[in-house]
C-alpha positions in Angstrom: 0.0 0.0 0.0 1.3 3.7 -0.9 2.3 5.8 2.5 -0.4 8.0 3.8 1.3 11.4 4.3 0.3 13.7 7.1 1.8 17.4 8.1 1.5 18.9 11.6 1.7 22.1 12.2 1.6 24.6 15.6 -0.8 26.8 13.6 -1.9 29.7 16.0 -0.1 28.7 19.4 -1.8 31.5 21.1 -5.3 30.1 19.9 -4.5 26.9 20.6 -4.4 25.5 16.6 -3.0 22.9 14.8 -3.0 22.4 11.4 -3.2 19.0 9.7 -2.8 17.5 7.0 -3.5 14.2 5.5 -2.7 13.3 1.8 -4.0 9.5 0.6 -2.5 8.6 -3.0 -4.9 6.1 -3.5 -8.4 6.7 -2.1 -11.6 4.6 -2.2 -13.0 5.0 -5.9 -16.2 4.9 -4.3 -16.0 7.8 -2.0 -13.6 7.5 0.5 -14.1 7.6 4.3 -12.3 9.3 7.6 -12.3 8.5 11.0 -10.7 9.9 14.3 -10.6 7.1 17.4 -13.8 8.1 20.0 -10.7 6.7 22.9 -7.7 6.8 23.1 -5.9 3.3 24.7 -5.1 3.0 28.2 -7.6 5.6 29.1 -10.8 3.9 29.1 -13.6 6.3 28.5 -15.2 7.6 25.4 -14.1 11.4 24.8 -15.0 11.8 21.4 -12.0 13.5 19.9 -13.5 14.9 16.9 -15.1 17.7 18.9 -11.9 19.5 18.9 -11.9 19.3 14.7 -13.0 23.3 14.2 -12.4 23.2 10.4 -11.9 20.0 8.0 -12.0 20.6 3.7 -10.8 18.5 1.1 -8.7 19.0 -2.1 -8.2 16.7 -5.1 -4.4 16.7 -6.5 -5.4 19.5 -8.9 -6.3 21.7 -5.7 -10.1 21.6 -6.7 -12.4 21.3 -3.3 -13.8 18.1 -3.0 -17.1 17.1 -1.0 -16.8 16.0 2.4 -19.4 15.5 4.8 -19.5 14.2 8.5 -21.7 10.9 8.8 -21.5 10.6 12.3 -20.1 11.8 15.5 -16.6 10.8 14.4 -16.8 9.6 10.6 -16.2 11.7 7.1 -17.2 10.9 3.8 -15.7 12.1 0.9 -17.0 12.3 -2.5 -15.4 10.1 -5.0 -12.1 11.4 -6.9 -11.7 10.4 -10.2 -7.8 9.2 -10.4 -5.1 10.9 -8.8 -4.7 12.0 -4.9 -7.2 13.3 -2.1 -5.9 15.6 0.4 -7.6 16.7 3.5 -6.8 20.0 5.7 -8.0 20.8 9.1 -7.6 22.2 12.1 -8.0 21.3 15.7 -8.1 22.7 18.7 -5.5 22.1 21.6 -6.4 22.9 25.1 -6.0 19.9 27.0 -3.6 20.0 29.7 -3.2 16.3 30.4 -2.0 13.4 28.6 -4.8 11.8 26.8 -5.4 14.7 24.0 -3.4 17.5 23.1 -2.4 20.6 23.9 -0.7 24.2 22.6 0.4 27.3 23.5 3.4 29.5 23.3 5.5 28.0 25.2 4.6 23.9 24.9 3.0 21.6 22.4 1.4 18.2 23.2 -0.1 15.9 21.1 -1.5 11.9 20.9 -2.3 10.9 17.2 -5.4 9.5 18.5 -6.7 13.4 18.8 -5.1 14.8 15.7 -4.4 12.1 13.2 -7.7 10.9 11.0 -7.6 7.1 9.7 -8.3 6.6 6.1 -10.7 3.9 6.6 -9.8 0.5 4.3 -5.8 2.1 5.0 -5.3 0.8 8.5 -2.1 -1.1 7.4 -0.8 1.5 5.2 3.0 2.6 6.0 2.6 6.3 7.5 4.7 9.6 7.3 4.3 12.4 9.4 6.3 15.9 8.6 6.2 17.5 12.1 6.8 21.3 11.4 7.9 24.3 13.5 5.8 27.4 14.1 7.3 30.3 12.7 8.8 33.1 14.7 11.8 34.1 16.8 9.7 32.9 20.3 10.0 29.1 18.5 13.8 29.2 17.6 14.5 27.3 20.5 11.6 24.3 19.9 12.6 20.7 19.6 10.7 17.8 19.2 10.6 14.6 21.4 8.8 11.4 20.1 9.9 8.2 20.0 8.3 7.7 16.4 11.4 6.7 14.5 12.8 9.2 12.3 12.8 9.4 8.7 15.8 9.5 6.8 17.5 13.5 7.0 15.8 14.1 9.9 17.4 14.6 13.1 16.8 13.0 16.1 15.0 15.9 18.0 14.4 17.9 15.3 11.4 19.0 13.2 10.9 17.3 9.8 9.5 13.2 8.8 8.8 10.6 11.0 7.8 7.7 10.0 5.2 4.3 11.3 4.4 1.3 9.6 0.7 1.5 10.1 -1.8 3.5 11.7 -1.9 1.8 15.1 1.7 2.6 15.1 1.4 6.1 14.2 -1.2 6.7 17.2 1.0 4.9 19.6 3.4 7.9 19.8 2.9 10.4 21.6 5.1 14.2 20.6 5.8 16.6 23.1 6.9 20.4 21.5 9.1 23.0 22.6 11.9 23.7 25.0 13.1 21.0 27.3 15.4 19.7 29.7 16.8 16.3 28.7 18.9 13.8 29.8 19.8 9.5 28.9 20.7 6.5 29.7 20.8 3.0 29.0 19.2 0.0 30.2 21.2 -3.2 29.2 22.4 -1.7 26.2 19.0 0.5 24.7 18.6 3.6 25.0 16.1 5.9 27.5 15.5 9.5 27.2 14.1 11.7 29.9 12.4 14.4 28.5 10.8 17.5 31.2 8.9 20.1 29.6 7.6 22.8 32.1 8.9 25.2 34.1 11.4 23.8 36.9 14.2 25.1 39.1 17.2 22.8 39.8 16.5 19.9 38.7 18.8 17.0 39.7 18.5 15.4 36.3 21.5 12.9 37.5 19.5 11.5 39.8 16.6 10.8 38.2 18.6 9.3 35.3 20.3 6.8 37.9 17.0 6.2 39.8 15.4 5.4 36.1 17.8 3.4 35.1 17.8 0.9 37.6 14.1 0.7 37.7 14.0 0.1 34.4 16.7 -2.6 34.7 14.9 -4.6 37.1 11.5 -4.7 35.1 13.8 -5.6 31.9 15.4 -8.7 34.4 12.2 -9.3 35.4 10.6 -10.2 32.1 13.8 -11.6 30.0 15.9 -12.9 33.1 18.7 -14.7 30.7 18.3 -12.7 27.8 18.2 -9.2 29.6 16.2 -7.9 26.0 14.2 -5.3 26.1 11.0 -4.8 24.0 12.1 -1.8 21.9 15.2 -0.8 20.5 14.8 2.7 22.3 12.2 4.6 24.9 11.4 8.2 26.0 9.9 9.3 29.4 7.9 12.4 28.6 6.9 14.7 31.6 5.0 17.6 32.0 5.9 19.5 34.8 3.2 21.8 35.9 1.6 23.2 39.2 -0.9 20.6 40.2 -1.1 17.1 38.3 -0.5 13.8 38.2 -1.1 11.3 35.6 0.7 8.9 33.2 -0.5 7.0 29.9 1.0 4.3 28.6 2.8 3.4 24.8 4.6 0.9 23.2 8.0 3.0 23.1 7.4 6.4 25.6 5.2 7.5 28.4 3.6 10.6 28.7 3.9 12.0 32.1 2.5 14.9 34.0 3.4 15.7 37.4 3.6 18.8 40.1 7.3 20.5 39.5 7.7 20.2 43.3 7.6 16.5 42.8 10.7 15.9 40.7 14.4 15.7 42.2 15.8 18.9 43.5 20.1 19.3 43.1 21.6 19.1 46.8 18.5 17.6 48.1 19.4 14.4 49.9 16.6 12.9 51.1 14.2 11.8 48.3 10.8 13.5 49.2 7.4 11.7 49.2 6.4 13.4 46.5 9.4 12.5 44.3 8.8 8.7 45.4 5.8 9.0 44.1 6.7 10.0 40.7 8.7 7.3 40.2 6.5 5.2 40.9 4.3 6.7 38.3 7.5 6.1 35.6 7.9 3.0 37.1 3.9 2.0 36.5 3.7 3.1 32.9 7.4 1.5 31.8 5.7 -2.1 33.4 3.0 -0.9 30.9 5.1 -1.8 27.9 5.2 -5.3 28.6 1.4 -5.6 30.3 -1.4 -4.4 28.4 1.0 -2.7 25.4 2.1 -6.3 24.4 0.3 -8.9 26.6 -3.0 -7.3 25.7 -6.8 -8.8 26.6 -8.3 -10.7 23.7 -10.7 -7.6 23.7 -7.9 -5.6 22.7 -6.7 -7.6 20.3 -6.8 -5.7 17.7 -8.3 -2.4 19.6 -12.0 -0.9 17.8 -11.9 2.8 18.4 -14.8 3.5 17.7 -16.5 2.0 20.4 -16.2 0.5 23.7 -14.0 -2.3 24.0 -15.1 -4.4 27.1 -13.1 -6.8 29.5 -13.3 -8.2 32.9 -9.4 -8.2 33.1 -8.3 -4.7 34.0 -8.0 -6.0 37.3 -4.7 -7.9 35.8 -3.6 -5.2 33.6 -3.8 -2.1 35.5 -4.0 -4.1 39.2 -0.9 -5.8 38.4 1.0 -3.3 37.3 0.0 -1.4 40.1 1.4 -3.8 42.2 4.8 -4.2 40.5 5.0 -0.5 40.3 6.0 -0.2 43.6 7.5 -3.3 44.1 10.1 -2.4 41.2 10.7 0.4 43.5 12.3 -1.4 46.6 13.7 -4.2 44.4 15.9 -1.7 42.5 16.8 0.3 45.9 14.9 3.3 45.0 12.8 3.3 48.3 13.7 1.5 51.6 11.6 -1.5 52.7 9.6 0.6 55.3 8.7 3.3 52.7 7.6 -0.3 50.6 5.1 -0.8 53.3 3.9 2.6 54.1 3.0 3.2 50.4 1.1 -0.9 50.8 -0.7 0.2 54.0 -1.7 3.4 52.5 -3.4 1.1 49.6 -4.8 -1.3 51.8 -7.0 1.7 53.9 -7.9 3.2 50.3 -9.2 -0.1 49.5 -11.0 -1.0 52.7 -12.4 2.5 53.1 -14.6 2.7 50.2 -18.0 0.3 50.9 -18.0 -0.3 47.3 -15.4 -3.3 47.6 -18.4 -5.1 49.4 -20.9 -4.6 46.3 -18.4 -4.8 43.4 -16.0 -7.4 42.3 -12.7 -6.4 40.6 -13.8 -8.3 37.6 -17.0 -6.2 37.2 -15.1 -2.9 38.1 -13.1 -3.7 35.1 -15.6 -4.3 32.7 -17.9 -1.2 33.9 -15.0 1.0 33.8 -16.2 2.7 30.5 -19.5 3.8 32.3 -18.6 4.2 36.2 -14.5 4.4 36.9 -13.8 6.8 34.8 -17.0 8.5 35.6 -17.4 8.8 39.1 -19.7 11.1 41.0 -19.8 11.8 44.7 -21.7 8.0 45.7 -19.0 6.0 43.5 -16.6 5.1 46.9 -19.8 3.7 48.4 -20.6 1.3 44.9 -17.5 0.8 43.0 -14.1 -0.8 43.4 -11.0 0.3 41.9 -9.4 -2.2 39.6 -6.4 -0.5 40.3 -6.0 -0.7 44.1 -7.8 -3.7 44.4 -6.1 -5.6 41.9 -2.4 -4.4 43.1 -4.0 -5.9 46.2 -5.0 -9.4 44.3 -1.9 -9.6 43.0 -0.4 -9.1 46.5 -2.4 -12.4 47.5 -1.7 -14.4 44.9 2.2 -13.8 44.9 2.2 -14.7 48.6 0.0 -17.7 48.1 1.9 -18.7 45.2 5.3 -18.0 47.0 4.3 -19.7 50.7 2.7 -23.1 48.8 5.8 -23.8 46.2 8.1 -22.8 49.3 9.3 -19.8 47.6 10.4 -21.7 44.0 7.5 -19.7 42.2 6.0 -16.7 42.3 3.8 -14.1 40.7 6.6 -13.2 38.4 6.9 -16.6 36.6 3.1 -15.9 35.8 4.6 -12.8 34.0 6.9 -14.5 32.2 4.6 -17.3 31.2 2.7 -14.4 29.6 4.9 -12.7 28.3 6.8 -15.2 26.4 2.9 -17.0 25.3 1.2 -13.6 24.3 3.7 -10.3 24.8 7.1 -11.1 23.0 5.6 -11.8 19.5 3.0 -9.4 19.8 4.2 -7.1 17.2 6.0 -9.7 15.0 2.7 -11.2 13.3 1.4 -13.4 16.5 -1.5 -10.3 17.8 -3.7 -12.6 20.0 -4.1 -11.7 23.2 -5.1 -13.3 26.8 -8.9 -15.2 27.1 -11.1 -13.8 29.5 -11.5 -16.8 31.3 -7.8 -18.9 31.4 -6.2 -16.7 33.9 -6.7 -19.0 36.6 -5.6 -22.2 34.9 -2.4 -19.8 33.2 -1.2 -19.0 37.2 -1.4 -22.8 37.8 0.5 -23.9 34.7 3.3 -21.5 35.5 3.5 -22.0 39.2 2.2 -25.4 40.4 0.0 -23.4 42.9 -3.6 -23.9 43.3 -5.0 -20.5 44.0 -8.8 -22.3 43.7 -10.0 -21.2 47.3 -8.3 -17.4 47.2 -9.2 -16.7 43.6 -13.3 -16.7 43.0 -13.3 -15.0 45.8 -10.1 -12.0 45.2 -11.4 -11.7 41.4 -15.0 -12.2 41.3 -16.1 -12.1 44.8 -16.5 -9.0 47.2 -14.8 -10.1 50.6 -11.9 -8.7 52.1 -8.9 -10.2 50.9 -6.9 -12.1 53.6 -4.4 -10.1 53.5 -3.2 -10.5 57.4 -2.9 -14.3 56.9 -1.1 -14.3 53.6 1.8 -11.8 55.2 2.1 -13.9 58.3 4.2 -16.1 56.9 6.7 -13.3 55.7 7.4 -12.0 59.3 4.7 -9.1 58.3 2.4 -7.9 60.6 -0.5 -5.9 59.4 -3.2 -3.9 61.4 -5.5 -0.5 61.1 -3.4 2.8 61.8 -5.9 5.3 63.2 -5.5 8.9 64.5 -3.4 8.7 68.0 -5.3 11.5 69.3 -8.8 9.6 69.0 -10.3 12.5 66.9 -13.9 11.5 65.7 -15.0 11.8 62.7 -18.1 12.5 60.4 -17.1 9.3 58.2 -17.3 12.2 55.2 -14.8 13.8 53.0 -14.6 18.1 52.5 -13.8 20.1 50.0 -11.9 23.1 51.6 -11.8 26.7 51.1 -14.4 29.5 52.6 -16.9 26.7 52.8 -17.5 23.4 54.1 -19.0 21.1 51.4 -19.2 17.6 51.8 -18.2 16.0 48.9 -18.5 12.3 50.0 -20.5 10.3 52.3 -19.6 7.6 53.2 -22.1 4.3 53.7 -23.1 3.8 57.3 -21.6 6.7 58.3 -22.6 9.4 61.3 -22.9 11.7 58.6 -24.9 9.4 56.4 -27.3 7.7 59.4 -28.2 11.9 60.4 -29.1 12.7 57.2 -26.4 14.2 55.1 -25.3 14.2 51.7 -23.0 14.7 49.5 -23.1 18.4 48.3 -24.6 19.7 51.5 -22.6 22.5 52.9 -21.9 22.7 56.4 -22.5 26.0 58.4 -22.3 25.4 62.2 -21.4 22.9 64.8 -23.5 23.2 68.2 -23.7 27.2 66.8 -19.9 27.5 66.0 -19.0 28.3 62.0 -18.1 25.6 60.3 -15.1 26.7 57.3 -13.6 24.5 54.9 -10.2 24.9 57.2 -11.8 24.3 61.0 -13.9 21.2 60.3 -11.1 19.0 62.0 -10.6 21.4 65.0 -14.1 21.5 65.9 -15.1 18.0 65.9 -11.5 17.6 68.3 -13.0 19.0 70.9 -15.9 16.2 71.0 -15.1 12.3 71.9 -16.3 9.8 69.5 -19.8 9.1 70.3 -20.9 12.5 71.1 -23.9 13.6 70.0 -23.6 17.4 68.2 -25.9 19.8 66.0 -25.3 20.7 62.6 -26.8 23.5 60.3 -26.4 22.6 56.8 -27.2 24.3 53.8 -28.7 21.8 50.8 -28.9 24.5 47.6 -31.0 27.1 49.5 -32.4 25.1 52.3 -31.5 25.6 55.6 -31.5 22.0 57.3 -30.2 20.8 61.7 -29.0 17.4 61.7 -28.4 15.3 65.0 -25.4 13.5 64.8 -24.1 10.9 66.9 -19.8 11.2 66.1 -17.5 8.0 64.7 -14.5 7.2 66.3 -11.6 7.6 64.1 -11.2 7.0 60.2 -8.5 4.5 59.3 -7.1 5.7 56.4 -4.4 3.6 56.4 -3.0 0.4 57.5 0.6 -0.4 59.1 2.8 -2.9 58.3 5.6 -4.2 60.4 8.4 -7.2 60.7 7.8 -9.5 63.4 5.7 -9.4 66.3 5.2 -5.3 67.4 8.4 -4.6 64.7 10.7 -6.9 66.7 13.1 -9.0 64.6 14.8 -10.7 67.0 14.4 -14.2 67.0 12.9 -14.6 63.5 13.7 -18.0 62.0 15.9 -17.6 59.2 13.4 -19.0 56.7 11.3 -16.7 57.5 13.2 -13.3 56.5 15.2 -15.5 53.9 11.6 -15.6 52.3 10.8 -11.7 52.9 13.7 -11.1 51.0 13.5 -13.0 47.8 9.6 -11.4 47.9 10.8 -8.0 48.0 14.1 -8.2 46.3 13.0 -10.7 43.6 
């Protein structure tokens, strides 16, 4: 098939344009159709894309206009062209700060194919070249391109000018950050790793994150191809966005694209890592386990991917539950965070988990395959009926590398079962052999690849909606586990607020005090027992009460004045503690014991 030919271009930064071009040698003698993808992959909610398409004409190869018309919410038609070229031109509008669309302005450009790039339906499979061009202008001079799009030949790597896909999916797998940026690489076993930080930021300790990077991305590597040390692409780019407030990754085949607060990355002569800066790695540590599950060991459902529509599977709960779990894992086996900082960051799970009532109605499995309709679209009630597939699952996955590792006396683990799928469905992915994993063999996959019967833990961790038994599994470990509430016994309204000059609840939870007087979500609070309530004193007020006590509220719900009675909880646990040995004492511990703690946590 001939190459499809687009052109990119930072129109109007200041309005937020880019111009696109798309030029098809050999278009549909009957009329020729468009599309742009409703989705875009590893963000699983429709967002209809074509919104942001302001203009769109088309041109045969003599220049003449040719007749286009939109057929639906995300599909052109073109009138036929007798012999010879059709070219499209349109423009679409950028002003997405995250990294699931695009984004432009004077000073950055952002974009994901699956916002900007239409498919040339019946073309899927053509090779693809896309000229990525400079805005004009002294404020530009400056402007670079990252990508990890492979360059076409006279263009530099970098630079504006051709890049080049074998095929559509590839082309939209890319994503292309614009504009000034601090950069830095490395390599992992031999391929090379850019780090790319767009965004204001002040002292930036680039050689650290380079060495903490590299070694995460050395053990995921070890991890998956333990003899072979091979990784899945000849080259990858870590794309951040450093910005205010935000956090957020997506995952590609080749890059990430990142976006983060600038107070979270490394700061030069800084020598303790903060919390925040943990957690950003263990964002570029989630997204880089991305390339080998759910970018190459895919669902069946994904198998090829339909963007037009929905694509629905119970098995998020492996994809993205999994991967949470390794995320941090990969963290303390390659020494980027201590074991204790390993368990805070588990505990701190566990109490998100176990403090939503929606684990008790939904199973992981169902969370996953209502994600298109109720994860990514959650509303104030969603902690007290949904589950999240992704703390849940890194949870799951927790339990089933403990069971597997206690019953086969610490020969297997969870990771074989990530090599067994990696080497059946991931490593070939791209080389002709696209299947992807059955909705139903997970079970029977974990039991060819370990030996471990996970029978009794797994109807009930993937389908089911009881507490996982998580206390027992660590046991065995030298882990202790238990709640971690507030030392000073303040009660609680079993709510969440938003702050500020008021005091709205924005979540109540089930079977709360808040709930069982009356409240809702939305409701603003105006006094307790005649004091004012603010969005900053909430906490203060309620201290001087002991759990139990009975107090008066005045509310606001719209314009309605309303008094609730309400009887205080103790507490919240928002978090659980885990600790080696009995009360955190080592001594004593039979050798087996930590021996086994250790190959769990340093693989």
């Amino acid at each position: 098939m001939k190459p499809i030919r687009y052109t990119i271009a930072p129109l109007q930064p200041a309005a937020h344009l880019f111009e696109v071009t798309l030029t098809l040698a050999d278009p549909d003698p009957a009329g020729q159709r468009f599309m742009l993808p409703v989705w875009i992959p590893g963000s699983y909610m429709v967002r209809e894309f074509a919104r942001n398409i302001v203009t769109l004409r088309a041109f045969n190869d003599a220049g003449r206009k040719v007749r286009i018309e939109k057929t639906d919410k995300h599909t052109w038609q073109a009138a036929p062209v007798k012999g010879g070229s059709l070219t499209l031109r349109y423009e679409v509008y950028a002003w997405d700060m995250s990294v699931r669309a695009a984004h432009l302005d004077d000073t950055t450009g952002f974009f994901n194919g699956t916002s900007v790039f239409l498919a040339p339906l019946g073309h899927e499979q053509a090779p693809c070249i896309v000229d990525i061009q400079k805005p004009t202008g002294q404020t530009y001079r400056n402007w670079r391109v990252a990508t990890a799009l492979p360059e076409a030949r006279g263009t530099k790597r970098y630079g504006f000018g051709e890049y080049r896909a074998e095929n559509y999916d590839e082309l939209i797998d890319h994503p292309v950050t614009l504009g000034e940026f601090a950069l830095a690489s490395f390599k992992a076993y031999g391929v090379p790793h850019d780090i790319v930080i767009a965004g204001r930021v002040v002292s930036l300790d680039m050689d650290r994150l380079t060495a903490d990077l590299k070694r995460i991305c050395e053990a995921q590597i070890a991890l998956f191809e333990p003899k072979t040390k091979k990784a899945p692409m000849d080259r990858y780019v870590f794309m951040t966005q450093a910005v205010s407030d935000g956090y957020g990754g997506l995952e590609h085949r080749a890059s990430t694209a990142l976006i983060c607060n600038r107070t979270d990355l490394p700061v030069l002569g800084q020598a303790e890592a903060s919390e925040g800066y943990r957690t950003y790695l263990g964002l570029c540590s989630h997204e880089y386990f991305h390339t080998w599950n759910v970018k190459r060991i895919k669902p069946a459902a994904f198998a090829p991917y339909d963007l037009t529509r929905e694509n629905y599977t119970s098995l998020l709960w492996l994809f993205e539950g999994f991967t949470s779990y390794y995320d941090d894992l990969m963290l303390v086996r390659s020494q980027s965070i201590t074991q204790d900082q390993y368990f805070t960051l588990l505990g701190k799970t566990i109490g998100a988990v176990l403090r939503g009532g929606g684990r008790l109605k939904q199973s992981v499995a169902e969370s996953s395959f209502d994600s298109w309709v109720k994860y990514y679209r959650q509303d104030e009630n969603s902690p007290n009926a949904i589950v999240s597939y992704y703390a849940k699952g890194s949870l799951v996955a927790l339990a089933f590398d403990l069971a597997i590792r206690a019953q086969t006396n610490h020969r297997k683990s969870l990771d074989d079962v990530m090599r067994l799928l990696w080497q059946r469905y991931g490593r070939d992915f791209y080389r002709g052999n696209a299947v992807g994993v059955a909705e139903d063999e997970i079970e029977a996959l974990i039991a060819e690849a370990t030996g471990a019967d996970l029978s009794s833990v797994f109807d009930e961790a993937v389908r089911g909606t009881r507490d996982l038994p998580l206390a027992e599994l660590l046991a065995p470990f030298g882990v202790t586990l238990g709640p971690e509430t507030d030392k000073n016994g303040k009660p609680s309204l079993g709510a969440k607020t938003r702050g500020g000059a008021e005091c709205a609840l924005t979540v109540v939870h089930d079977g709360s005090a808040a709930q069982k007087a009356g409240l809702s979500a939305g409701d603003v609070l105006v006094a307790v027992d005649g004091l004012r309530v603010t969005g900053s004193n909430l906490d203060a007020l309620l201290a001087r009460y002991q759990p139990g006590a009975k107090v008066e509220i005045h509310a606001f719900r719209r314009d309605e004045l309303r008094v609730a009675q309400v009887k205080l909880d103790g507490p919240e646990v928002s978090r659980y503690k885990l600790s080696v040995g009995e009360k955190g004492d080592k001594r004593g511990e039979p050798a087996a014991v930590r021996k086994g703690r250790e190959r769990w946590l340093q693989g």
